[in-house]
N, C-alpha and C positions, 0 to 999 in steps of 0.2 A: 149772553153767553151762559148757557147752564152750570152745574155745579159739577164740579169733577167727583165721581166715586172713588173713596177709600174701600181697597180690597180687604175685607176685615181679615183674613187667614193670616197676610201679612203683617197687619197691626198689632193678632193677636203674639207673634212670634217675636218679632224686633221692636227694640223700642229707640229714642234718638235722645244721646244724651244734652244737657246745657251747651256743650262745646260743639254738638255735632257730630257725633260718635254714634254709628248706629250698633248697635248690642245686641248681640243672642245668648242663646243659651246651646248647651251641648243636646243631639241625640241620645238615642239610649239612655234615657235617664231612669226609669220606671220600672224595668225590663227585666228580668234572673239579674238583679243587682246584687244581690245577696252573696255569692260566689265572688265578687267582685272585691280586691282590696282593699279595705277601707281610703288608703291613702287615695286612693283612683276616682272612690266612689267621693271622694269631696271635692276633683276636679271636674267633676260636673255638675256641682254649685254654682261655678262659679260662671259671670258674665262675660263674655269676649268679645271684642270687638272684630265687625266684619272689614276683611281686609282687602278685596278682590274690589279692585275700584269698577269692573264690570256689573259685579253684585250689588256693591253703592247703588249705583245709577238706576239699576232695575229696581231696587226696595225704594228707591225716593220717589222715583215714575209711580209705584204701586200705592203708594203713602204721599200725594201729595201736596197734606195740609199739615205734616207732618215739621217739627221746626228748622 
């Protein structure tokens, strides 16, 4: 049986915590930030967990050797 491919675009975006937690990051990060509230522009620091158990299953499918 061959090796399954990791799609790296998904690799590079989510990652999977200790517990199993798969984690993004926000859009728009980069972007006319500047006009952008500061208090706003530091919730997209921050990491969130994905929650759409449909989205799970497709990034695990896409990742894996992922843990």
């Amino acid at each position: 049986m061959p090796k399954m491919k990791t799609h790296k675009t998904t690799a590079k975006r989510f990652h999977v915590t200790g517990t199993g937690k798969i984690m993004r990051l926000k859009g728009h990060r980069s972007h006319l930030r500047r006009r952008k509230a500061k208090r706003v522009q530091r919730l997209y620091d921050r990491k969130l967990e994905v929650e759409t158990r449909g989205e799970k299953a497709r990034i695990k499918r896409l990742m894996p050797y992922s843990k």
